[in-house]
Residue frames as a rotation matrix with the C-alpha (Angstrom) as fourth column:
UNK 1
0.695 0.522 0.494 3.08
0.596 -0.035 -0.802 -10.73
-0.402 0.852 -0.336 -6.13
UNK 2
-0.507 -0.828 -0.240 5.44
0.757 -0.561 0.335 -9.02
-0.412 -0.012 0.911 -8.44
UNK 3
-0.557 0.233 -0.797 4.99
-0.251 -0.962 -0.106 -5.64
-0.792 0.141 0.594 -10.13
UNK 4
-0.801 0.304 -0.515 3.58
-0.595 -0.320 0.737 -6.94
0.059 0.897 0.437 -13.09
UNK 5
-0.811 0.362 -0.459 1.20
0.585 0.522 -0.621 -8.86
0.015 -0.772 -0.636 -10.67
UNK 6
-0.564 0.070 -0.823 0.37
0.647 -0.581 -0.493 -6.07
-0.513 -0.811 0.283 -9.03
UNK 7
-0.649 0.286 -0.704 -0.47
-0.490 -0.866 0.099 -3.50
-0.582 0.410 0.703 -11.92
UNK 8
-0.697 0.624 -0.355 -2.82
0.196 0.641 0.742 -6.06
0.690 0.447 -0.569 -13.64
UNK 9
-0.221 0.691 -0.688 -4.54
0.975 0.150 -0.163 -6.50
-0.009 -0.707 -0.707 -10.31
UNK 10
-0.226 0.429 -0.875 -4.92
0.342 -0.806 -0.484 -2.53
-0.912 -0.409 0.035 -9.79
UNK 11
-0.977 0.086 -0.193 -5.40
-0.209 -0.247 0.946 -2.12
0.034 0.965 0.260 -13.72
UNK 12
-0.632 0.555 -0.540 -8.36
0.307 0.820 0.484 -4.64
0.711 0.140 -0.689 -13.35
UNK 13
-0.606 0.344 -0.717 -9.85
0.738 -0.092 -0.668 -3.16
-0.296 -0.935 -0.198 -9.96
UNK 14
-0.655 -0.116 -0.747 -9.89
0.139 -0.990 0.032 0.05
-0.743 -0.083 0.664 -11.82
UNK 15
0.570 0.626 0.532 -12.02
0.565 0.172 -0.807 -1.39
-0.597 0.761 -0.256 -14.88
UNK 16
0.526 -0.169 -0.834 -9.36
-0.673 -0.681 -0.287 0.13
-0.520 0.712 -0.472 -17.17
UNK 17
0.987 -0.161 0.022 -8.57
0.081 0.366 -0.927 -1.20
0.141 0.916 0.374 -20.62
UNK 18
-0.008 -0.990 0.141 -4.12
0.840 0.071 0.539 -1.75
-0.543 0.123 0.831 -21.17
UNK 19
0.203 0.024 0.979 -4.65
0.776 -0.613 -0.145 1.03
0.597 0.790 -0.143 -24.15
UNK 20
0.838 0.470 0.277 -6.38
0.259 -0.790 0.555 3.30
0.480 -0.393 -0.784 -21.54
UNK 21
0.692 -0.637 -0.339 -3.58
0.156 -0.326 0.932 2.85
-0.705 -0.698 -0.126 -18.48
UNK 22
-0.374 -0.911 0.176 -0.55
0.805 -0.224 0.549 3.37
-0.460 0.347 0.817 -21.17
UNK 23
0.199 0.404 0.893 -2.18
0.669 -0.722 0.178 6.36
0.716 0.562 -0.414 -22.80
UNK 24
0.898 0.428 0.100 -2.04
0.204 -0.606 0.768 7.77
0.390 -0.670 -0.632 -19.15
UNK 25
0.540 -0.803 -0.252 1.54
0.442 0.016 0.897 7.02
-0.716 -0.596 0.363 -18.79
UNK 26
0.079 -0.802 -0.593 2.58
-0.330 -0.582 0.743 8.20
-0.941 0.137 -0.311 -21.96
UNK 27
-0.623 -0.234 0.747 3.00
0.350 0.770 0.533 5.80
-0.700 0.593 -0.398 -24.44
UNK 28
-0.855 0.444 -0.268 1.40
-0.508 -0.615 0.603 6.62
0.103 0.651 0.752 -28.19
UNK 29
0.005 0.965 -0.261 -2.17
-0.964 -0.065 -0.259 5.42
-0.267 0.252 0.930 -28.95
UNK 30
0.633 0.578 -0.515 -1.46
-0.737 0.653 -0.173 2.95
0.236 0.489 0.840 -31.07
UNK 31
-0.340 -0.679 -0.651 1.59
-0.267 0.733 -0.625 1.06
0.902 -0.038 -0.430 -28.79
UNK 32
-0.155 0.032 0.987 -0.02
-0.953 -0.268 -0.141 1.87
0.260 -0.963 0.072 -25.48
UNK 33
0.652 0.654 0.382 -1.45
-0.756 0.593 0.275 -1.31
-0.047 -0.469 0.882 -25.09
UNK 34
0.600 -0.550 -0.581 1.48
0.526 0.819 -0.232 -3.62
0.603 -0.166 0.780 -26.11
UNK 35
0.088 -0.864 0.495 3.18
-0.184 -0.503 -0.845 -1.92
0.979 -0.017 -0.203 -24.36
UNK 36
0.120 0.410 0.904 1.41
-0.968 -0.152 0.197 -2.21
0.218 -0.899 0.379 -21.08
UNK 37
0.884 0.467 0.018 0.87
-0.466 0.885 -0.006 -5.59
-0.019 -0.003 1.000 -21.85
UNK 38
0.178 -0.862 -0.475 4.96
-0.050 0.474 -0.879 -6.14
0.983 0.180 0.041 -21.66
UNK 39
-0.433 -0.447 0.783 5.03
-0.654 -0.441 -0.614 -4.84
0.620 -0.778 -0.101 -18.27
UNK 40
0.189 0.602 0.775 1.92
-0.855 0.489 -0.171 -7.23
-0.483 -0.631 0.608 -16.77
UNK 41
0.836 -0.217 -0.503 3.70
-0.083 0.858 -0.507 -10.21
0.542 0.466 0.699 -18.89
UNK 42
0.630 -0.777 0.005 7.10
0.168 0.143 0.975 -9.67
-0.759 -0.613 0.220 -17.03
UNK 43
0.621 -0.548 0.561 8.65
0.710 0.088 -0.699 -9.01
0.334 0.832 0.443 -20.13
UNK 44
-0.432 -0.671 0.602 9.73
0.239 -0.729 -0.642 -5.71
0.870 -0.134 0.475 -19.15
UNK 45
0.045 -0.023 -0.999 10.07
0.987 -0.152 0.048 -4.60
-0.153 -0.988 0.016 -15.34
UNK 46
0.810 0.525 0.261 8.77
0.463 -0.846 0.265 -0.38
0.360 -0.094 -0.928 -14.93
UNK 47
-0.629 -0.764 0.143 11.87
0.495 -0.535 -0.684 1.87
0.599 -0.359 0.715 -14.16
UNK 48
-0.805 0.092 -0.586 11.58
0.483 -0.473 -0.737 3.91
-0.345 -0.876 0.337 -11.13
UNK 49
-0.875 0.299 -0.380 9.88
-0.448 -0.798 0.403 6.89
-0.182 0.523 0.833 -13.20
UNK 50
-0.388 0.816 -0.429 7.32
-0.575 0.150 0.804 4.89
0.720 0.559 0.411 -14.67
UNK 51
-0.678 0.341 -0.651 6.64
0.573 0.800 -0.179 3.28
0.460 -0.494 -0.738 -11.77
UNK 52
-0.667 0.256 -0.700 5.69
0.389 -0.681 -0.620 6.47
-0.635 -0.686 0.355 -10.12
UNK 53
-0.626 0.723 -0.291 3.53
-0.769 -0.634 0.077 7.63
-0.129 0.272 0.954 -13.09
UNK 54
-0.647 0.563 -0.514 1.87
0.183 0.769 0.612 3.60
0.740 0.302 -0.601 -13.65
UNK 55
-0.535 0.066 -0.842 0.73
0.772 0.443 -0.456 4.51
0.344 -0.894 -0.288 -9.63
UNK 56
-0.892 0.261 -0.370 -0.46
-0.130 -0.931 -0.341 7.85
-0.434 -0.256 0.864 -10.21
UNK 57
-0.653 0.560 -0.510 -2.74
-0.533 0.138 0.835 6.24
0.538 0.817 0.208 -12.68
UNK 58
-0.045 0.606 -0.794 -3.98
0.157 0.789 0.593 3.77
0.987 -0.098 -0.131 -10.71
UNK 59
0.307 0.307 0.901 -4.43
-0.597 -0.675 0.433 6.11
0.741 -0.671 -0.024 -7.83
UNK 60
0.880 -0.300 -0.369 -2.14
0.452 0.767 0.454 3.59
0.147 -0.567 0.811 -5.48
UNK 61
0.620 -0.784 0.008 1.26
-0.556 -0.432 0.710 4.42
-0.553 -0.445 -0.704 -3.86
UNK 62
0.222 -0.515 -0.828 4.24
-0.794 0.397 -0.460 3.21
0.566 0.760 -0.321 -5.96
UNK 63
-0.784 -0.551 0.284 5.35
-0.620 0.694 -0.367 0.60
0.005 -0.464 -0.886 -2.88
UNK 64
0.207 0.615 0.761 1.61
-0.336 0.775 -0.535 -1.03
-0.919 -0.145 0.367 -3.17
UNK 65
0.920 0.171 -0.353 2.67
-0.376 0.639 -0.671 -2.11
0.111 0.750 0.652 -6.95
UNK 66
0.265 -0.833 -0.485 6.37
-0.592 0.256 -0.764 -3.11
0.761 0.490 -0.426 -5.83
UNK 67
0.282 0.209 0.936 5.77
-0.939 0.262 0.224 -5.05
-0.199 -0.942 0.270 -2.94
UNK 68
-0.612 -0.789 0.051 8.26
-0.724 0.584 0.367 -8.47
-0.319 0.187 -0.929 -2.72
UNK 69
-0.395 0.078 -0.915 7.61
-0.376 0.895 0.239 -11.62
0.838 0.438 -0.324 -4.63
UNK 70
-0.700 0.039 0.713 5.28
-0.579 0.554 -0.598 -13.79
-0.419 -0.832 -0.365 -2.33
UNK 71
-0.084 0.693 -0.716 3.40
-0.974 0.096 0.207 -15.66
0.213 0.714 0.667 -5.32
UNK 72
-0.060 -0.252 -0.966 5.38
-0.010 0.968 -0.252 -18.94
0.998 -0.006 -0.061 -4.11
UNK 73
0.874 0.261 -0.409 5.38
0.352 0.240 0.905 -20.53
0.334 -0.935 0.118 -0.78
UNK 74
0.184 -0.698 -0.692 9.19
0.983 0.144 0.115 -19.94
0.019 -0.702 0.712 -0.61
UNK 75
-0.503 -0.160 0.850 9.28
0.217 -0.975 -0.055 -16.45
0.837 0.157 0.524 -1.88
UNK 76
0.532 0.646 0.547 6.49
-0.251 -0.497 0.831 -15.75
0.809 -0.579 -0.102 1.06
UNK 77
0.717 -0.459 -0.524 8.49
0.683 0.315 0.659 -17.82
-0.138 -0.831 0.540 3.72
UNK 78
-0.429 -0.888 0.169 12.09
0.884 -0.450 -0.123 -15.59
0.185 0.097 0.978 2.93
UNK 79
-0.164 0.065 0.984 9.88
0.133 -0.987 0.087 -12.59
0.978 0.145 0.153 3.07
UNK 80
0.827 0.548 0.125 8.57
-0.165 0.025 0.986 -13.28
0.537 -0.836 0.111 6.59
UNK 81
-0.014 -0.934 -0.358 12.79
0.999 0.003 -0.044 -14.06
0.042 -0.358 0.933 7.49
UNK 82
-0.430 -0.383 0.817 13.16
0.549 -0.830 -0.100 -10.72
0.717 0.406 0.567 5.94
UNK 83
0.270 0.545 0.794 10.76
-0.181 -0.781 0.597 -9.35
0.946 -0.305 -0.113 8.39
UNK 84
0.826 -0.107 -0.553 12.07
0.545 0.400 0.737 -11.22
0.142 -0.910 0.389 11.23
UNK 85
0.000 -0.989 -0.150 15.44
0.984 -0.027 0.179 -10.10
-0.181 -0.147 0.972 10.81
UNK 86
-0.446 -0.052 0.894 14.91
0.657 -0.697 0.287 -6.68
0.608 0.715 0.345 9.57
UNK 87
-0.583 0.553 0.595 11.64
-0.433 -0.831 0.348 -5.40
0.687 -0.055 0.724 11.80
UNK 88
-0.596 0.336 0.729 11.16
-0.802 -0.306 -0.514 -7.11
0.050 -0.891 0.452 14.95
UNK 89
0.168 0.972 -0.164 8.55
-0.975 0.188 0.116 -9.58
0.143 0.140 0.980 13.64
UNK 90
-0.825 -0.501 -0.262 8.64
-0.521 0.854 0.008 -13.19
0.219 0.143 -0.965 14.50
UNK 91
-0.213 0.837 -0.504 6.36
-0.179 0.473 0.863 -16.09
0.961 0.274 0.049 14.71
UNK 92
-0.806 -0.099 0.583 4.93
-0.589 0.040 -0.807 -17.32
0.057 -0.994 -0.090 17.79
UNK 93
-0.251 0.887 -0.386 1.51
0.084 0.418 0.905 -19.35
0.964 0.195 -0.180 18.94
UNK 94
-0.987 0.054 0.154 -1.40
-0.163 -0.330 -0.930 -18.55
0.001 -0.943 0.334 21.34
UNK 95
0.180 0.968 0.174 -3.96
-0.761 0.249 -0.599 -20.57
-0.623 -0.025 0.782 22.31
UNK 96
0.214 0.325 0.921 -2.84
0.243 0.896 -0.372 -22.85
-0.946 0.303 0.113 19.88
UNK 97
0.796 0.198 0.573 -3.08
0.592 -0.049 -0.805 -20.93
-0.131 0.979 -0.156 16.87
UNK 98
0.042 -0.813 0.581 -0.25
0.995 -0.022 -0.101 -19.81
0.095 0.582 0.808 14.67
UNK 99
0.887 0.388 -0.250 0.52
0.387 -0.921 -0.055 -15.79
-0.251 -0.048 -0.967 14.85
UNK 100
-0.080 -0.996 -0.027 3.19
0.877 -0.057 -0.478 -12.85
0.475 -0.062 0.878 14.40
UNK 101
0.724 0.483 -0.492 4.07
0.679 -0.372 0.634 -10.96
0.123 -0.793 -0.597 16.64
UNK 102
0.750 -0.379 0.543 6.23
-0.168 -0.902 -0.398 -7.86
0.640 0.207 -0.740 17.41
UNK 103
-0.002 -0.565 -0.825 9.25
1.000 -0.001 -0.001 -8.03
0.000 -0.825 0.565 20.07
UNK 104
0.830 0.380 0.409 7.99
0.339 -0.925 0.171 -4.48
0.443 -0.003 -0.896 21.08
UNK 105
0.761 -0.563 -0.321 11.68
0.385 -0.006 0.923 -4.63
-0.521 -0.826 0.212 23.22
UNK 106
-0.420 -0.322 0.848 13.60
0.894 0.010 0.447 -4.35
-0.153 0.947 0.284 19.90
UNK 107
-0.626 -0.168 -0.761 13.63
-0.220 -0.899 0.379 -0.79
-0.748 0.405 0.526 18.31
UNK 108
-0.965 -0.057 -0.258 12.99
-0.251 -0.106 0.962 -1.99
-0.082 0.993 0.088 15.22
UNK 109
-0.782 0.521 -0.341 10.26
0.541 0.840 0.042 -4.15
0.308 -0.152 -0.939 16.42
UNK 110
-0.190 0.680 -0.708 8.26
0.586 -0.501 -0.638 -1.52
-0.788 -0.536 -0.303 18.40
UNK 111
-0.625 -0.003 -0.780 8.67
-0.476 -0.791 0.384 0.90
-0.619 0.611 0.494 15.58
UNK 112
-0.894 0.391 -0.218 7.05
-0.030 0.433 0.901 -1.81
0.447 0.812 -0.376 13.31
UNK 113
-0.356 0.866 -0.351 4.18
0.924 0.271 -0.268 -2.23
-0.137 -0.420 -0.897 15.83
UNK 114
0.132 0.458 -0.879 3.20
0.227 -0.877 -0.423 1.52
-0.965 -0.144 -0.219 16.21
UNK 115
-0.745 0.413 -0.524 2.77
-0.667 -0.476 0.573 1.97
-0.013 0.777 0.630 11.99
UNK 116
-0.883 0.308 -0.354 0.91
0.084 0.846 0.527 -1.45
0.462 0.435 -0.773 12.32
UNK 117
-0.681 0.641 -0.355 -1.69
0.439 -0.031 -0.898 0.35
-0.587 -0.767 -0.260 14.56
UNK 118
-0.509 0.349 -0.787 -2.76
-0.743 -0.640 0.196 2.33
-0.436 0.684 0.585 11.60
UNK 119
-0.732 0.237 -0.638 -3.51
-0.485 0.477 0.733 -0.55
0.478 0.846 -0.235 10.12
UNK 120
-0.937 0.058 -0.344 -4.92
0.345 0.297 -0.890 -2.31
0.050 -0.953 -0.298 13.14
UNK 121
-0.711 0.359 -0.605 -7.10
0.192 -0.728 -0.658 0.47
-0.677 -0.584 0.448 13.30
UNK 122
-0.819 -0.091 -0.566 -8.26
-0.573 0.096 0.814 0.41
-0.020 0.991 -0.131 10.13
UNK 123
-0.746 0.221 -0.628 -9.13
-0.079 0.907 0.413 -2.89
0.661 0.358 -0.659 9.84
UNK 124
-0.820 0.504 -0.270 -11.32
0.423 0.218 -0.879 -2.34
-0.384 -0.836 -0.392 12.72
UNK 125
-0.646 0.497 -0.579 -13.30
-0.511 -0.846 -0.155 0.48
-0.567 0.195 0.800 11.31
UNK 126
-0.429 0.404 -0.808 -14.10
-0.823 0.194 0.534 -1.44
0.373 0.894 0.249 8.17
UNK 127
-0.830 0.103 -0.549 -14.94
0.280 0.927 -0.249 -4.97
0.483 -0.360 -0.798 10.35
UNK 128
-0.670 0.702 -0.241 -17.46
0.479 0.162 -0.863 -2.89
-0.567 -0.693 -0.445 12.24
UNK 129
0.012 0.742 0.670 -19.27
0.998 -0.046 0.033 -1.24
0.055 0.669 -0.741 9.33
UNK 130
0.387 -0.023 -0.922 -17.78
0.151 -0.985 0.088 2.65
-0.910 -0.174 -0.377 10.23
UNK 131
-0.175 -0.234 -0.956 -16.20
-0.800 -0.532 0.277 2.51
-0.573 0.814 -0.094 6.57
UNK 132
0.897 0.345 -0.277 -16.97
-0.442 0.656 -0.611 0.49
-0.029 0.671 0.741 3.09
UNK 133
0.601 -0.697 0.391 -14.73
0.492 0.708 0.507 -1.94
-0.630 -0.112 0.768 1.71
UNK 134
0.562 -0.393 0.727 -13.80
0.655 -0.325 -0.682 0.47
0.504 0.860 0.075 -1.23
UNK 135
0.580 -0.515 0.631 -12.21
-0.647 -0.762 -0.027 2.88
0.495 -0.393 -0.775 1.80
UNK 136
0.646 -0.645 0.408 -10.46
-0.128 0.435 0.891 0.47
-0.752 -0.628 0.199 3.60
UNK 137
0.407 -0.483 0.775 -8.84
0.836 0.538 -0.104 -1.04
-0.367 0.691 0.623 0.53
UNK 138
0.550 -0.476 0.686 -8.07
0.128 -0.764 -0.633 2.84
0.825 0.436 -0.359 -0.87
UNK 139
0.668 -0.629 0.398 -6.61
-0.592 -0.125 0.796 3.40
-0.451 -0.767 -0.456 2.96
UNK 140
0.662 -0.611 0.434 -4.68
0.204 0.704 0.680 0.48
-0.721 -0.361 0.591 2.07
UNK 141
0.483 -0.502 0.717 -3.33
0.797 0.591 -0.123 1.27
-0.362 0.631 0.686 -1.24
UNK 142
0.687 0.173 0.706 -2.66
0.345 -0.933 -0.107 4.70
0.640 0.317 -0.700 -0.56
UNK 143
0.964 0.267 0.006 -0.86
0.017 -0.086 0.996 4.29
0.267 -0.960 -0.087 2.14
UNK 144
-0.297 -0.129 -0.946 0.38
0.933 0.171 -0.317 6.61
0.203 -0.977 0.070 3.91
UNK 145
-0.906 -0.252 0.339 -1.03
0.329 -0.925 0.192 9.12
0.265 0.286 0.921 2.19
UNK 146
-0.001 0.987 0.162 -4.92
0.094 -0.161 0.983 9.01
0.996 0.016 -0.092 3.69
UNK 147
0.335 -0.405 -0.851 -3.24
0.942 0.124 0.312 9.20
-0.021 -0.906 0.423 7.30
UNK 148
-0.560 -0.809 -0.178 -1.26
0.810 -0.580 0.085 12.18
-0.172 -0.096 0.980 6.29
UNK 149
-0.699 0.195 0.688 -4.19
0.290 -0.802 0.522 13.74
0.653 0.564 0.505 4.90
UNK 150
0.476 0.675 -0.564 -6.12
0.646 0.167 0.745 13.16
0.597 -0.719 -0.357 7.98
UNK 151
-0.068 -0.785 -0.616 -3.20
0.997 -0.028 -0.075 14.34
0.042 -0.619 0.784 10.10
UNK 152
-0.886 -0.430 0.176 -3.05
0.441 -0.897 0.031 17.86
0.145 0.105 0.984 8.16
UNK 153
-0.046 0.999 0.019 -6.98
0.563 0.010 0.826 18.08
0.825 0.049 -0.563 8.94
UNK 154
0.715 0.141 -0.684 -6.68
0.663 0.173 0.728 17.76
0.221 -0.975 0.030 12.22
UNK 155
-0.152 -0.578 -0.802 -3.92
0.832 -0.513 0.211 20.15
-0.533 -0.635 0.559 12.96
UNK 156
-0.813 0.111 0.572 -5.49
0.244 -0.826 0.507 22.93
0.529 0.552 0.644 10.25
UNK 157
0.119 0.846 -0.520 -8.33
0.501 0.401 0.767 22.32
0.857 -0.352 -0.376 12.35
UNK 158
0.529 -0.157 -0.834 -6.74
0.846 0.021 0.533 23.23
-0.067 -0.987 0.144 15.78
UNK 159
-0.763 -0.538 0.358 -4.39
0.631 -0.739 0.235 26.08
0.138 0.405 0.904 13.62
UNK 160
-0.266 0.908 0.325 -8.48
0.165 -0.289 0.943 27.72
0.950 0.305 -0.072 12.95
UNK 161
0.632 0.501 -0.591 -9.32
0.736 -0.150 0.660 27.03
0.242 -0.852 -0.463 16.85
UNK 162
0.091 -0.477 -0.874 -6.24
0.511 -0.731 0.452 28.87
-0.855 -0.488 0.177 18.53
UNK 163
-0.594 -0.078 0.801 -6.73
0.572 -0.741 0.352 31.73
0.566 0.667 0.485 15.84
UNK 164
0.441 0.892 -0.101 -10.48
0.373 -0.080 0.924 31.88
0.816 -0.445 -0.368 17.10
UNK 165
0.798 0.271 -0.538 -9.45
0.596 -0.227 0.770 31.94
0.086 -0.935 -0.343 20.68
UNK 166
-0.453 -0.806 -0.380 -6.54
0.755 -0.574 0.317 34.64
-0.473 -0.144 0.869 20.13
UNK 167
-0.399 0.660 0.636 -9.15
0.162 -0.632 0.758 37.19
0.902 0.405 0.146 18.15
UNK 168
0.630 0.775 -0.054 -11.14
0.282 -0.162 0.946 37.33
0.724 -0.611 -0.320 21.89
């Protein structure tokens, strides 16, 4: 999907009007909407900047609204090269059925497998009913920032214990 894909689809998720989301980036009152409405047409493509404030709006990481062209079959097939060659990832089949799979031997490859546990992990949670779909899907489009905030929990957490047990 491209960016102007992308910011429709999280524009839409969000139940917000084109007017609304360009008001939030900036834009006056009375252009906001065409304006918006160049960017989800493809007319115009979001500089950096405005990507980063279109994503603050739509409470999403800037890389979930720039994420490669895979609208076509070939654009999706070149992206899955891209991952082969890049991160380890190649195709494979087990059992029969089609899969991809890490070469965990490969730097690049392991490194891709151990962020894909996050996800992994995830995806479990929500499959067994420990979170809704509206948290998985914010994990997802937030990501890596609901990890990080977990992360600093947990270690303010343990900061609090060994205080505690240095006070006795």
């Amino acid at each position: 999907m491209a960016i102007a894909e992308r910011i429709r689809f999280f524009r839409n998720l969000r139940g917000m009007t084109m007017k609304t989301l360009g008001m939030m980036v900036g834009f006056p009152e009375r252009s906001a909407d065409v304006r918006l409405a160049q960017y989800e047409n493809g007319t115009r493509t979001p500089k950096p900047d405005m990507t980063k404030r279109l994503a603050y709006a739509l409470d999403v990481a800037p890389r979930a609204l720039t994420v490669p062209d895979i609208d076509t079959d070939q654009g999706l097939m070149h992206t899955f090269f891209t991952l082969e060659d890049l991160r380890g990832i190649y195709i494979d089949e087990i059992n029969g059925e089609m899969c991809l799979r890490f070469n965990i031997y490969d730097p690049k490859g392991f490194a891709t497998s151990y962020i894909c546990r996050d996800w992994l992990r995830e995806s479990k949670k929500y499959k067994s009913g420990e979170i809704t779909k509206e948290e998985y899907d914010h994990w997802r489009y937030t990501y890596p920032l609901v990890d990080m905030q977990r992360l600093r929990e947990r270690m303010d957490a343990k900061r609090r214990e060994a205080e505690g047990n240095s006070e006795e």
